[in-house]
ZATI-371208 format. One record per atom (N, C-alpha, C): residue in one letter; atom name; y, z, x. Coordinates in steps of 0.001 Angstrom, whole numbers, plus 500000, padded with zeros to 6 digits. Layout:
N
{zavo:A; tinu:CA; c2:Y; c3:Z; c1:X}
...
//
This chain:
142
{zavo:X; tinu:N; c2:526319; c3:777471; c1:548853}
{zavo:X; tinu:CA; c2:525925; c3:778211; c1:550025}
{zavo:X; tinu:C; c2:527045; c3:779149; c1:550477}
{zavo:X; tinu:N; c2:528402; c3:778526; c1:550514}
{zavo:X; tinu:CA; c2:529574; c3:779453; c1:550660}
{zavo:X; tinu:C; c2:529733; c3:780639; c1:550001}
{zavo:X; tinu:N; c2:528991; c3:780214; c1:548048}
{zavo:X; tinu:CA; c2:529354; c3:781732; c1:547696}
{zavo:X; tinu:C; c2:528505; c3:782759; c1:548107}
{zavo:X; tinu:N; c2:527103; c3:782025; c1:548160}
{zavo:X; tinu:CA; c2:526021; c3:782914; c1:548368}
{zavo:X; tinu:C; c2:526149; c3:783986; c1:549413}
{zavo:X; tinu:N; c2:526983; c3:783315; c1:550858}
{zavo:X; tinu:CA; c2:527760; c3:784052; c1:551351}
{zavo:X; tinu:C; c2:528857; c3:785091; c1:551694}
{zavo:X; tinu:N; c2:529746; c3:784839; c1:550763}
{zavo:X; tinu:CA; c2:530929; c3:785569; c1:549951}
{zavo:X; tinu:C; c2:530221; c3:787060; c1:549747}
{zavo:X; tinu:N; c2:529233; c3:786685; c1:548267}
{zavo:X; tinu:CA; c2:528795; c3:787513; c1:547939}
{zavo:X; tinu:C; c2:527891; c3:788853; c1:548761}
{zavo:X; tinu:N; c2:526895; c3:788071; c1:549927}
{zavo:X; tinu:CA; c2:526424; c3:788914; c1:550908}
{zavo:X; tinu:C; c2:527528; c3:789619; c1:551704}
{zavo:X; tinu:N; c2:528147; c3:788949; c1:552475}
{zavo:X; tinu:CA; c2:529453; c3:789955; c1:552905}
{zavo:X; tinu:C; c2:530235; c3:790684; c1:551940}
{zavo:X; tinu:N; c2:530173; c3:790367; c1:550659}
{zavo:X; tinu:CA; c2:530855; c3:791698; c1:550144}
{zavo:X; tinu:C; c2:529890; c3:792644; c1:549829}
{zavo:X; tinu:N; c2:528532; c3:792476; c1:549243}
{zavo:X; tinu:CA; c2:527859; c3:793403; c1:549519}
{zavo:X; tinu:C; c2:527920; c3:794487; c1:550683}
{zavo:X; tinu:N; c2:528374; c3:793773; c1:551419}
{zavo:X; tinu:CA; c2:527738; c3:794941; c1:552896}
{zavo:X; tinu:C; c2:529188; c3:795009; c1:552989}
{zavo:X; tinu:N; c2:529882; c3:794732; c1:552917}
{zavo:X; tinu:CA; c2:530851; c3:795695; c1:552966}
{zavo:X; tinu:C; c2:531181; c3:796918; c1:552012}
{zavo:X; tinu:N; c2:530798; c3:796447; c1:550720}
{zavo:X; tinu:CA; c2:530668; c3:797760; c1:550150}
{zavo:X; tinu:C; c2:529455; c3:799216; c1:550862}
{zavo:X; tinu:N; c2:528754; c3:798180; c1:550913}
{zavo:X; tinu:CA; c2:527669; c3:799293; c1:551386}
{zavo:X; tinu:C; c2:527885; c3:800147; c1:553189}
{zavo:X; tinu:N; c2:529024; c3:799618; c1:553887}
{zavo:X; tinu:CA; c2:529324; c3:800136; c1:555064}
{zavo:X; tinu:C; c2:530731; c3:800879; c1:554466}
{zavo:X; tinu:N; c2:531096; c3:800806; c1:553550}
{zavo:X; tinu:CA; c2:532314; c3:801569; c1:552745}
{zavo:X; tinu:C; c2:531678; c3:803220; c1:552606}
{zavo:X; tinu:N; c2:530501; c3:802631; c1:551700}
{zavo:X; tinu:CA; c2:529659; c3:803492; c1:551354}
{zavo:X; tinu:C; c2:529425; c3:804763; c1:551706}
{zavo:X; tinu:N; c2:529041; c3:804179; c1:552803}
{zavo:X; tinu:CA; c2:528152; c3:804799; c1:554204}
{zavo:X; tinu:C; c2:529128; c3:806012; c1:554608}
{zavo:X; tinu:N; c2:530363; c3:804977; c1:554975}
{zavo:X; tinu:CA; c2:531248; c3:806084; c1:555580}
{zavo:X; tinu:C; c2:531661; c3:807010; c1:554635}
{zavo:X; tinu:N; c2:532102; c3:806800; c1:553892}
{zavo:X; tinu:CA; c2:532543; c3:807636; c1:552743}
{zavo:X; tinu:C; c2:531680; c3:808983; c1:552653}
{zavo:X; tinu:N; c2:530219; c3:808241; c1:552356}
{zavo:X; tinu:CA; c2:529152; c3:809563; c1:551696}
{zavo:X; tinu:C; c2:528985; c3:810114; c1:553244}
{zavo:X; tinu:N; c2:529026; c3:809519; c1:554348}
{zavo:X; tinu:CA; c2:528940; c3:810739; c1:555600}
{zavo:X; tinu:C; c2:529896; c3:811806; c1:555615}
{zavo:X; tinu:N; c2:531332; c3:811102; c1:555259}
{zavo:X; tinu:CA; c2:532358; c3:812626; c1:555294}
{zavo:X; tinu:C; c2:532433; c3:813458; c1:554612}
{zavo:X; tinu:N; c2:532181; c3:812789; c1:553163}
{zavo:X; tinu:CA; c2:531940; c3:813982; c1:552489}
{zavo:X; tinu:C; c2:530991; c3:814899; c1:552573}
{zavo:X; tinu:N; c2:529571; c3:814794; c1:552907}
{zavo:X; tinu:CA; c2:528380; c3:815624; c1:552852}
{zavo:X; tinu:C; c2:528519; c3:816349; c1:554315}
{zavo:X; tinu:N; c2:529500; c3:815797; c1:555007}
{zavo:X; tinu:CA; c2:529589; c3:816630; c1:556096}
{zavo:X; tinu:C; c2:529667; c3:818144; c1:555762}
{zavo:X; tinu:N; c2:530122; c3:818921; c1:555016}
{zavo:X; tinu:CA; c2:529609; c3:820260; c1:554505}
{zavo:X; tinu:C; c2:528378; c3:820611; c1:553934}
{zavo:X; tinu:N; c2:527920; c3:820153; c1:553444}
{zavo:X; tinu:CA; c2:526651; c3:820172; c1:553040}
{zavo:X; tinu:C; c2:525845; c3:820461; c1:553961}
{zavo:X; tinu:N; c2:525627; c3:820085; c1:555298}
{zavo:X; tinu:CA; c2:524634; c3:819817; c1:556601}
{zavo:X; tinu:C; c2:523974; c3:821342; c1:556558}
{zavo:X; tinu:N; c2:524527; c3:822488; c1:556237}
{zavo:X; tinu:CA; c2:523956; c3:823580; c1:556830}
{zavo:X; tinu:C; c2:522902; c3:824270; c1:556107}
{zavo:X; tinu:N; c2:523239; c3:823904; c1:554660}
{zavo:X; tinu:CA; c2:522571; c3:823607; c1:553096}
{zavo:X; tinu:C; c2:521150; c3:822923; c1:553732}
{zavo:X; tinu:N; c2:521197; c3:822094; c1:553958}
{zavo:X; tinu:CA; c2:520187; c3:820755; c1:554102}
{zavo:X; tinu:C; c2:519458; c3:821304; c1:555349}
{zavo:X; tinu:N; c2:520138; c3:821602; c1:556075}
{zavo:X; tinu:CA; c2:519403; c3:822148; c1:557722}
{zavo:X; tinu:C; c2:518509; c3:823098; c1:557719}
{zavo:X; tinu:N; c2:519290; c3:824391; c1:556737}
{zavo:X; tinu:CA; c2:518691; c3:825392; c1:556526}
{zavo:X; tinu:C; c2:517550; c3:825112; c1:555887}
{zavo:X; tinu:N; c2:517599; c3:824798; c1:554660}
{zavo:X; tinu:CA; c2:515992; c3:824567; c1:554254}
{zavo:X; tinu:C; c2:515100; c3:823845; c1:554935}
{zavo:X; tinu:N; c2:515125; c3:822895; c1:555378}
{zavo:X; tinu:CA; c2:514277; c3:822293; c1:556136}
{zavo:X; tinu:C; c2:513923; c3:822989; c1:557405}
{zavo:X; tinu:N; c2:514368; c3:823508; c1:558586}
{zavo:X; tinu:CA; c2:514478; c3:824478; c1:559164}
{zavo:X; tinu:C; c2:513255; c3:825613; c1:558936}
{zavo:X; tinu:N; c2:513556; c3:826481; c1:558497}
{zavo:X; tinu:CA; c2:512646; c3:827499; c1:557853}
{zavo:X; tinu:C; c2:511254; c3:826485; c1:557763}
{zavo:X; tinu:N; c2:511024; c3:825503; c1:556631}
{zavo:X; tinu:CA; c2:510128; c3:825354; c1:556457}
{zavo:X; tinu:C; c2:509407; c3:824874; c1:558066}
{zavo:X; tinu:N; c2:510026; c3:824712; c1:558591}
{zavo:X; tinu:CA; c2:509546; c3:823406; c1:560031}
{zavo:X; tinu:C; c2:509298; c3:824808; c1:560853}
{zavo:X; tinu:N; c2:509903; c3:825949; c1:560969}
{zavo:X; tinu:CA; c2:509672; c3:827025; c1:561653}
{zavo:X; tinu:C; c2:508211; c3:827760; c1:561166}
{zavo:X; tinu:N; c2:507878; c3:827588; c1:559886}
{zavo:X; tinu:CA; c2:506928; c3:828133; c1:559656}
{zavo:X; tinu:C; c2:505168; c3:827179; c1:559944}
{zavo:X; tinu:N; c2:505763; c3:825983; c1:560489}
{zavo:X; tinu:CA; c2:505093; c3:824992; c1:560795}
{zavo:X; tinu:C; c2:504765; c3:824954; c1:561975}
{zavo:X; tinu:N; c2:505463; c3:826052; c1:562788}
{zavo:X; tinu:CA; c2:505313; c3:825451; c1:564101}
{zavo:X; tinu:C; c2:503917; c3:826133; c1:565117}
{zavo:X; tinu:N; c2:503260; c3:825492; c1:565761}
{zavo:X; tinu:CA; c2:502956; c3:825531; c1:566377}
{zavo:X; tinu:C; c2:501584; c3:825659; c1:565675}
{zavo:X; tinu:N; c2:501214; c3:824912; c1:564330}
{zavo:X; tinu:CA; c2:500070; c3:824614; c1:563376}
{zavo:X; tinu:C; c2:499203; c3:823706; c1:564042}
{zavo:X; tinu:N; c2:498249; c3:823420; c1:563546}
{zavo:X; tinu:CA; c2:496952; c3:822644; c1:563600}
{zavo:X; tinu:C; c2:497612; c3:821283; c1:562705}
{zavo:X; tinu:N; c2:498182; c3:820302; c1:563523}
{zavo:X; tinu:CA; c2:498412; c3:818426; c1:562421}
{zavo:X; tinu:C; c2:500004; c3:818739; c1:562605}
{zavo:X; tinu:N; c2:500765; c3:819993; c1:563528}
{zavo:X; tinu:CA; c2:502322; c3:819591; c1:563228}
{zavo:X; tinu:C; c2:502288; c3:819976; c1:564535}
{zavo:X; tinu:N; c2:502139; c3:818844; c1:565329}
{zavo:X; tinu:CA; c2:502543; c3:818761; c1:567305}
{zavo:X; tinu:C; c2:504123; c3:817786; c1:567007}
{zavo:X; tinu:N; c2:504477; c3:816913; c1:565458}
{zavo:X; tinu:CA; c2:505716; c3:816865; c1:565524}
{zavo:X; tinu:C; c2:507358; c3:817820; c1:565401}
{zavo:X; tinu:N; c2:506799; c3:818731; c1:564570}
{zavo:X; tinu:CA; c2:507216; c3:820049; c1:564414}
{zavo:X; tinu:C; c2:507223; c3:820988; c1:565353}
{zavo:X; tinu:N; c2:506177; c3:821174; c1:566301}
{zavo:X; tinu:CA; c2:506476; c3:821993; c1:567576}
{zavo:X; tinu:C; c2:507065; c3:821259; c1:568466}
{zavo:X; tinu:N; c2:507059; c3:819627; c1:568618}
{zavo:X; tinu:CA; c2:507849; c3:819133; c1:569318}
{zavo:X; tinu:C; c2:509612; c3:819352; c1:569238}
{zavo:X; tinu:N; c2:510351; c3:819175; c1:567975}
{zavo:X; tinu:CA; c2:511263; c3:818938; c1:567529}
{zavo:X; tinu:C; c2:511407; c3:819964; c1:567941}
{zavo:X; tinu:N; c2:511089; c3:821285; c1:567255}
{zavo:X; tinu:CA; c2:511589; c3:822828; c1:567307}
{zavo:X; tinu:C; c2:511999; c3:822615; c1:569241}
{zavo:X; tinu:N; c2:511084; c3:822563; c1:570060}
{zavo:X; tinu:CA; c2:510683; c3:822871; c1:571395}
{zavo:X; tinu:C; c2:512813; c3:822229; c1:571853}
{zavo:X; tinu:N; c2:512475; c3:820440; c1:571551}
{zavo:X; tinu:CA; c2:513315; c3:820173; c1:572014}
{zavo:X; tinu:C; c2:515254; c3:820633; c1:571403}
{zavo:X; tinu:N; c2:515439; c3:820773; c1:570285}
{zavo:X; tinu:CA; c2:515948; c3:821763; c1:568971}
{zavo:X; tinu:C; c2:516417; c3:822570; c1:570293}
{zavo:X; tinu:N; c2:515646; c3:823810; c1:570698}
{zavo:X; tinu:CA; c2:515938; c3:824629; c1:571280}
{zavo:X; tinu:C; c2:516643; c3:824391; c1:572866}
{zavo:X; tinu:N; c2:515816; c3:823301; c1:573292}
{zavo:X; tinu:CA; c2:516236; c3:823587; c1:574442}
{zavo:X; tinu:C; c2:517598; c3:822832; c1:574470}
{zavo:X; tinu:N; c2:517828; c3:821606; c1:574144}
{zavo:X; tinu:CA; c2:518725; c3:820904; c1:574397}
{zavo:X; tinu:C; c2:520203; c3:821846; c1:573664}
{zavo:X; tinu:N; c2:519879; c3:822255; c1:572692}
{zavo:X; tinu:CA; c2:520952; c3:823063; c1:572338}
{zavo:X; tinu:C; c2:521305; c3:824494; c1:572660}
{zavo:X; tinu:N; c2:520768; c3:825104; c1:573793}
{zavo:X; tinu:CA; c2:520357; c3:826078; c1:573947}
{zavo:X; tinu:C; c2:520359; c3:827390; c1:572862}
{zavo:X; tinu:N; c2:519692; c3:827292; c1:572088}
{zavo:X; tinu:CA; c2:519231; c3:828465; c1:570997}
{zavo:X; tinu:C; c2:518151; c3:828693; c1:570396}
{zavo:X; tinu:N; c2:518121; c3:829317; c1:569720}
{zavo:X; tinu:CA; c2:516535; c3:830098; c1:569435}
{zavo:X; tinu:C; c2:516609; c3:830555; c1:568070}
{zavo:X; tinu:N; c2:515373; c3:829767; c1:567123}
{zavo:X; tinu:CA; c2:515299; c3:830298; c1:565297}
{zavo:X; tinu:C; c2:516124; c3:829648; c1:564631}
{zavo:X; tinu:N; c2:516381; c3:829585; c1:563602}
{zavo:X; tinu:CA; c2:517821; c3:829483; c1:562554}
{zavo:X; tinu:C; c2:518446; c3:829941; c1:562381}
{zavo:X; tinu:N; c2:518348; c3:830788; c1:562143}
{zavo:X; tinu:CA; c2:520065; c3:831601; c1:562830}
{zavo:X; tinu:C; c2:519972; c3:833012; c1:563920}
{zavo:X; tinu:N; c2:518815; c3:833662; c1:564135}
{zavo:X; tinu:CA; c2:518934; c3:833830; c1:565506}
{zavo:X; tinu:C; c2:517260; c3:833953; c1:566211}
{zavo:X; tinu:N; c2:516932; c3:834199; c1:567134}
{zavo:X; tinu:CA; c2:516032; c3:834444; c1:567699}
{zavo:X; tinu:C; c2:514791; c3:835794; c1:566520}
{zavo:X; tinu:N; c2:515569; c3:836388; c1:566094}
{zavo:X; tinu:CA; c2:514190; c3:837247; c1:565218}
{zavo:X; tinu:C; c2:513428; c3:836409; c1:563854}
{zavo:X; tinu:N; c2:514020; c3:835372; c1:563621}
{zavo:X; tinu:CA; c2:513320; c3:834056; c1:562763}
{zavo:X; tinu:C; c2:511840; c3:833974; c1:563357}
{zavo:X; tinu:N; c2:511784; c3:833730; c1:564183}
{zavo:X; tinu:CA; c2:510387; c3:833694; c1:564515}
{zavo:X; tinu:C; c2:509499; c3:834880; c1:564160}
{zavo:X; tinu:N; c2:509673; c3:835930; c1:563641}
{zavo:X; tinu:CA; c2:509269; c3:837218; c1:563317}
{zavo:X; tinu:C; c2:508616; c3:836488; c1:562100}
{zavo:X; tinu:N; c2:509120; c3:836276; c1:561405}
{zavo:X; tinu:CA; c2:508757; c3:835568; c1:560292}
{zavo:X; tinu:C; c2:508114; c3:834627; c1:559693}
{zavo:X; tinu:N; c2:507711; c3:833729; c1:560811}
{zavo:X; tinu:CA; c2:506697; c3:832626; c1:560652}
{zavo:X; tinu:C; c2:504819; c3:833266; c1:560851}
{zavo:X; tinu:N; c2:504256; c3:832025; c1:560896}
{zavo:X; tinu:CA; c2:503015; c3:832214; c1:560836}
{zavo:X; tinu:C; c2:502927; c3:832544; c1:562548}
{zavo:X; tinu:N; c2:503478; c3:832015; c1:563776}
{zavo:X; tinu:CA; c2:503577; c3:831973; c1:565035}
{zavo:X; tinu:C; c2:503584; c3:833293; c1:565648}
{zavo:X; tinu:N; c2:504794; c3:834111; c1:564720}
{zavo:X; tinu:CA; c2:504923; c3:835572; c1:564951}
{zavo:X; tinu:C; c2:505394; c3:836101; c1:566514}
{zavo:X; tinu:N; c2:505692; c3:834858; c1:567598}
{zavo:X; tinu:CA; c2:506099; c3:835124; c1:568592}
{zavo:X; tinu:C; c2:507272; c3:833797; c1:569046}
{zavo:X; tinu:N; c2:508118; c3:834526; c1:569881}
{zavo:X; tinu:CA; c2:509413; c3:833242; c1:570577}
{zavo:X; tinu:C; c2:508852; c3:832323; c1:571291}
{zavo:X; tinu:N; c2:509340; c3:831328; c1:570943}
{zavo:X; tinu:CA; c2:508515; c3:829806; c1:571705}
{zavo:X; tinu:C; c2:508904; c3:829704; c1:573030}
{zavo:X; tinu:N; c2:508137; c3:829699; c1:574316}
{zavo:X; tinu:CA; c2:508747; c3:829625; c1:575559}
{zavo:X; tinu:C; c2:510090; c3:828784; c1:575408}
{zavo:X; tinu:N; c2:510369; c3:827555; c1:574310}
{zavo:X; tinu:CA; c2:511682; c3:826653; c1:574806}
{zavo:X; tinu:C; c2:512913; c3:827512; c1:573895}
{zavo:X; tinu:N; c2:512684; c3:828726; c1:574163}
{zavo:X; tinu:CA; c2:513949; c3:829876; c1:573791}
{zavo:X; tinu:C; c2:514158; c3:830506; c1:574976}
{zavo:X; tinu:N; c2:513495; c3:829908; c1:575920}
{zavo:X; tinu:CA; c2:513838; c3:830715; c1:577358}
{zavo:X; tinu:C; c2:515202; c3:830061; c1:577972}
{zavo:X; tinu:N; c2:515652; c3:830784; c1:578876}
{zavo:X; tinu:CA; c2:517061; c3:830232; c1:579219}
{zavo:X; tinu:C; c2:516320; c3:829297; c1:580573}
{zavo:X; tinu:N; c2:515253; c3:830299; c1:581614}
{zavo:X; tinu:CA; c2:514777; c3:829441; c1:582453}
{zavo:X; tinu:C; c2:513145; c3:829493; c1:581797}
{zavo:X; tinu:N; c2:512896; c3:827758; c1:582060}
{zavo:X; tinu:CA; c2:511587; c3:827394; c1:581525}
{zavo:X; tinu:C; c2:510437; c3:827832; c1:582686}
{zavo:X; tinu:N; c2:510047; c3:828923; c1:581859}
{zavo:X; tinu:CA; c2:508775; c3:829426; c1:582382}
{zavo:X; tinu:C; c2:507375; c3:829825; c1:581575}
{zavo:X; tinu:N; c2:506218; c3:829636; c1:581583}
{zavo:X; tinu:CA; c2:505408; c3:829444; c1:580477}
{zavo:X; tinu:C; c2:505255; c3:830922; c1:580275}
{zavo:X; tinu:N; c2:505392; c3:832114; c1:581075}
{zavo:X; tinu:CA; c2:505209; c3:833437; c1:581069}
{zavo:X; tinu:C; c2:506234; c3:833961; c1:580436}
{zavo:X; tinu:N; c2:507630; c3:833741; c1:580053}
{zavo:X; tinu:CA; c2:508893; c3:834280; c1:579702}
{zavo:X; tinu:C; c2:508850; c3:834927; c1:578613}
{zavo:X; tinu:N; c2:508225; c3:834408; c1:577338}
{zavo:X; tinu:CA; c2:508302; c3:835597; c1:576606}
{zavo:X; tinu:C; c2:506876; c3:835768; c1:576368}
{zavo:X; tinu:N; c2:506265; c3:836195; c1:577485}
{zavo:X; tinu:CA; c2:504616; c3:836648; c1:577220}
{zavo:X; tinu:C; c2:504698; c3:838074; c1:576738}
{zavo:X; tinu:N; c2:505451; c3:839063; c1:577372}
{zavo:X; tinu:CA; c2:505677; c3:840310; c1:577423}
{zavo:X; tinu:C; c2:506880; c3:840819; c1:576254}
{zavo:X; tinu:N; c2:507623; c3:839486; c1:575648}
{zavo:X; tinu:CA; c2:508444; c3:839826; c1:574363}
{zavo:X; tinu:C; c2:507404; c3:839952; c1:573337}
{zavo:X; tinu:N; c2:508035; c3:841334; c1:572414}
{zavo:X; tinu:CA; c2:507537; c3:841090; c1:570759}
{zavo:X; tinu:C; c2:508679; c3:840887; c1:570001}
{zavo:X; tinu:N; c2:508839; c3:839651; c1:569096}
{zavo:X; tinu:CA; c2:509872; c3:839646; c1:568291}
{zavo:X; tinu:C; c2:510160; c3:840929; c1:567533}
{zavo:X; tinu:N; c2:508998; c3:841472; c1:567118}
{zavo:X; tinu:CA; c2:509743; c3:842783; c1:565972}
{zavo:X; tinu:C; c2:509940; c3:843891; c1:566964}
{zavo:X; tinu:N; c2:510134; c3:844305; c1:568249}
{zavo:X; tinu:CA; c2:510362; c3:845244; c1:569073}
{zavo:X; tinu:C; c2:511558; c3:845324; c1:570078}
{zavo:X; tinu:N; c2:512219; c3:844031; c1:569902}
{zavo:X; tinu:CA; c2:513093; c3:843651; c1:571176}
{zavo:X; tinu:C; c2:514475; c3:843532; c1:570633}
{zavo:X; tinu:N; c2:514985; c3:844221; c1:571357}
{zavo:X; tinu:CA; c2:516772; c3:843832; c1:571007}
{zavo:X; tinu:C; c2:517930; c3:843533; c1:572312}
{zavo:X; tinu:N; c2:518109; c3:843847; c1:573236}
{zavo:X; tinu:CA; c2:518730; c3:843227; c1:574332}
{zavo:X; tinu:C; c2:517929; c3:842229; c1:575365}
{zavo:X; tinu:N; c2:518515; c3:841185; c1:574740}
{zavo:X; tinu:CA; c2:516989; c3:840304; c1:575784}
{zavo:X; tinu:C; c2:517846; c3:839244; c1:575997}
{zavo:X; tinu:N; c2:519249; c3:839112; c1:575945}
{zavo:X; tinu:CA; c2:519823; c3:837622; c1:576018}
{zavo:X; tinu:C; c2:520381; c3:837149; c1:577731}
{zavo:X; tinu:N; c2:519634; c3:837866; c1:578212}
{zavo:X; tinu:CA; c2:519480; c3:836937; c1:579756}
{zavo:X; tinu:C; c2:518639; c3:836341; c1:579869}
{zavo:X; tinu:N; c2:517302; c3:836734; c1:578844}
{zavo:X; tinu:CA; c2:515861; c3:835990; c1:579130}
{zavo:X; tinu:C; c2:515549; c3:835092; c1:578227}
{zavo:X; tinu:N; c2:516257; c3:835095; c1:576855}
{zavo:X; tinu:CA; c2:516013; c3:833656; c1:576123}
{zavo:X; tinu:C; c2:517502; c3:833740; c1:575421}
{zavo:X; tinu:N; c2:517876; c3:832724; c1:574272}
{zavo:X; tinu:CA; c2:518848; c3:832077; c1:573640}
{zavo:X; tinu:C; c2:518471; c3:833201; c1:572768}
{zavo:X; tinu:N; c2:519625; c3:834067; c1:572454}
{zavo:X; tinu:CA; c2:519787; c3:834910; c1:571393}
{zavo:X; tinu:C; c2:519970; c3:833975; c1:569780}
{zavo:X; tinu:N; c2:520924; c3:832852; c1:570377}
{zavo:X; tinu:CA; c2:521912; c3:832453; c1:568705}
{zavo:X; tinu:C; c2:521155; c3:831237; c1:568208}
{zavo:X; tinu:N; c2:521380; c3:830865; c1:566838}
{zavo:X; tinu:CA; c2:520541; c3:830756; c1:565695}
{zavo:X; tinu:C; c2:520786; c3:829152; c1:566164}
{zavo:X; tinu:N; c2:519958; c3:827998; c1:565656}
{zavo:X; tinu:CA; c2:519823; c3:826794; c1:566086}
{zavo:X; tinu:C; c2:521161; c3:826128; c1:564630}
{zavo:X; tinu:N; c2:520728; c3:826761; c1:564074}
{zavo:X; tinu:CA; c2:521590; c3:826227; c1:562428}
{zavo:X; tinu:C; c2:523201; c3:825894; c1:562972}
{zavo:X; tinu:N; c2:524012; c3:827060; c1:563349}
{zavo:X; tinu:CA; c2:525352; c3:826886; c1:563364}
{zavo:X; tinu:C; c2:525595; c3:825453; c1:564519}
{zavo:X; tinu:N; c2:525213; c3:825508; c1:565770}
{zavo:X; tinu:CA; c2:525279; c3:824859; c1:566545}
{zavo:X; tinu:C; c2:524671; c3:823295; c1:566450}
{zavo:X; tinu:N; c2:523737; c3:822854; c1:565505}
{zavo:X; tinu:CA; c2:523471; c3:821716; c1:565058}
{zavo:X; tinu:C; c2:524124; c3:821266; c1:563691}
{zavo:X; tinu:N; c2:524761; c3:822100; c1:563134}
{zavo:X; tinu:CA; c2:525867; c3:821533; c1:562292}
{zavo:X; tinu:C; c2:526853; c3:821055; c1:562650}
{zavo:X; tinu:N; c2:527683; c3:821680; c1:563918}
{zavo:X; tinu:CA; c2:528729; c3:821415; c1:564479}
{zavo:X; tinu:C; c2:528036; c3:819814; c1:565215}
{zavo:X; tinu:N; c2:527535; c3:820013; c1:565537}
{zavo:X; tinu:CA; c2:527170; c3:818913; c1:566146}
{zavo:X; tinu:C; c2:526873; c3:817396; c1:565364}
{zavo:X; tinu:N; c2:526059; c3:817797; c1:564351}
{zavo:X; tinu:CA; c2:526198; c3:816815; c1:562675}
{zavo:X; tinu:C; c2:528213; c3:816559; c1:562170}
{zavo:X; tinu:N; c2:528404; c3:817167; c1:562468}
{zavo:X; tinu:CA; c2:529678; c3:817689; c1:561667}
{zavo:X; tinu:C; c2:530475; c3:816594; c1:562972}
{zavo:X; tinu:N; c2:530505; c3:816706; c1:563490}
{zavo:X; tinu:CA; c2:531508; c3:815967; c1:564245}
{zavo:X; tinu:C; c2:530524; c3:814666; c1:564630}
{zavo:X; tinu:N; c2:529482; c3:814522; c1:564593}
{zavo:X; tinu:CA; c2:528968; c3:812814; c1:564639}
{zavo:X; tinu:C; c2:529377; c3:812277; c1:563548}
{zavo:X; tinu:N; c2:529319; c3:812748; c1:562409}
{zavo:X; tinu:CA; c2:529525; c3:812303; c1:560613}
{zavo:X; tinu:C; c2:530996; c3:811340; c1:561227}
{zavo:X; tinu:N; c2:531908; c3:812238; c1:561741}
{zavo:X; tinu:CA; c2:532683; c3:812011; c1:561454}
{zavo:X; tinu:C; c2:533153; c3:811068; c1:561884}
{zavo:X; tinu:N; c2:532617; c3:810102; c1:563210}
{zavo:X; tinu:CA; c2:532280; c3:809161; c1:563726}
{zavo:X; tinu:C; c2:532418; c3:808157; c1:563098}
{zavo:X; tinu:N; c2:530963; c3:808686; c1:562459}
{zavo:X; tinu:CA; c2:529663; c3:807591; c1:562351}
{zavo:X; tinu:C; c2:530852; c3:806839; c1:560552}
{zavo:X; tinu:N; c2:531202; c3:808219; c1:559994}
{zavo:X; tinu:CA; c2:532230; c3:807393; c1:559397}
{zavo:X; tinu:C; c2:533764; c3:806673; c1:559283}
{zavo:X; tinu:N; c2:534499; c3:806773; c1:560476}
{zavo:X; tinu:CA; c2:535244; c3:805999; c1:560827}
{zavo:X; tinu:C; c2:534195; c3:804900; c1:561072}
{zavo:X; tinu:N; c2:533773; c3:804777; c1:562093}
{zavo:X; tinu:CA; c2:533199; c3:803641; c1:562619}
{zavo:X; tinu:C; c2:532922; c3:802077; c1:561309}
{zavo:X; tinu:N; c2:532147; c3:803174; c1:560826}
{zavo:X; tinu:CA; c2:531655; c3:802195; c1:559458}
{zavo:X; tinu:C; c2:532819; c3:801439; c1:558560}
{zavo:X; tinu:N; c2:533623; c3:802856; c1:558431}
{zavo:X; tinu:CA; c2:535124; c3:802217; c1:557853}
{zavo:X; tinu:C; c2:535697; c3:801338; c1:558285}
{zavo:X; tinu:N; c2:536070; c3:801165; c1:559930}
{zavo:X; tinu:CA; c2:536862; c3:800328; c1:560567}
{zavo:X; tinu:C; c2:535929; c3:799205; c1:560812}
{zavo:X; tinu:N; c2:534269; c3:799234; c1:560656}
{zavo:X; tinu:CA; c2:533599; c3:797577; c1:560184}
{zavo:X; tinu:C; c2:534078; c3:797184; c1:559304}
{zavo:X; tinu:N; c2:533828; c3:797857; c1:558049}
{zavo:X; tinu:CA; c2:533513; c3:797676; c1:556622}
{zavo:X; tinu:C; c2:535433; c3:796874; c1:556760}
{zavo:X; tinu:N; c2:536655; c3:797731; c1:556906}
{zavo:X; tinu:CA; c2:538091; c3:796971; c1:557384}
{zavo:X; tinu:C; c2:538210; c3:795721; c1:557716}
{zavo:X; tinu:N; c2:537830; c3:795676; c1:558919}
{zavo:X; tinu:CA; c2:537746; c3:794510; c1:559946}
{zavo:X; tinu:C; c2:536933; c3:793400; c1:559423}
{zavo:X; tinu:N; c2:535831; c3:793577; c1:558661}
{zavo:X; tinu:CA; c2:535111; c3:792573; c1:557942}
{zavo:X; tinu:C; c2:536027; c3:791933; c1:556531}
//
């Protein structure tokens, strides 16, 4: 029973070794990975079966304050073809009633000009880096 034990704790300690390890390294990678997925989820949004996709995008935007993947004319490009009210700086359902993405160029008092990509990497990018100490100093301490 002791080894059977042995053996489970070294398992998981390898595997919280693991963990941390493959978080720091792929920490470059994130923008790679973001980006594609991104795009595709932008071109999703606001579809018929993806209310999870307009959710994410909605909250995406607001909490980070920005707009598209890398900037606000991304949305030009989807099937949506217009800026999602949660690119507004103040939430109002009218805010960009009167924007056209392919017509507008000084508008950054009325929604988030900058791209969602850079600013959720940084944000990946420094949890990673956390999330792998953390694991390390279990995976240690165990």
């Amino acid at each position: 029973m002791l080894h059977v034990f042995a053996v489970l704790l070294g398992v998981i300690f390898i595997l919280e070794l693991a963990a941390g390890i493959a978080s720091y390294v792929l920490r470059n990678d994130v923008e790679e990975i973001i980006g594609e997925h991104a795009k595709i989820g932008m071109d999703n949004y606001n579809q018929t079966g993806a209310d999870g996709v307009t959710l994410a995008w909605d909250a995406l935007q607001t909490q980070f304050e920005c707009c598209g993947t890398n900037n606000y004319t991304d949305w030009s490009y989807t099937k949506f073809e217009k800026i999602p009210t949660s690119c507004c700086r103040v939430q109002s359902p009218t805010c960009t009633s009167d924007l056209d993405v392919k017509w507008f160029s000084a508008i950054s008092d009325v929604i988030y000009v900058d791209g969602c990509i850079n600013r959720l990497k940084e944000w990946v990018v420094s949890n990673a880096a956390i999330v792998g100490g953390v694991g390390c100093g279990v995976a240690i301490v165990q």
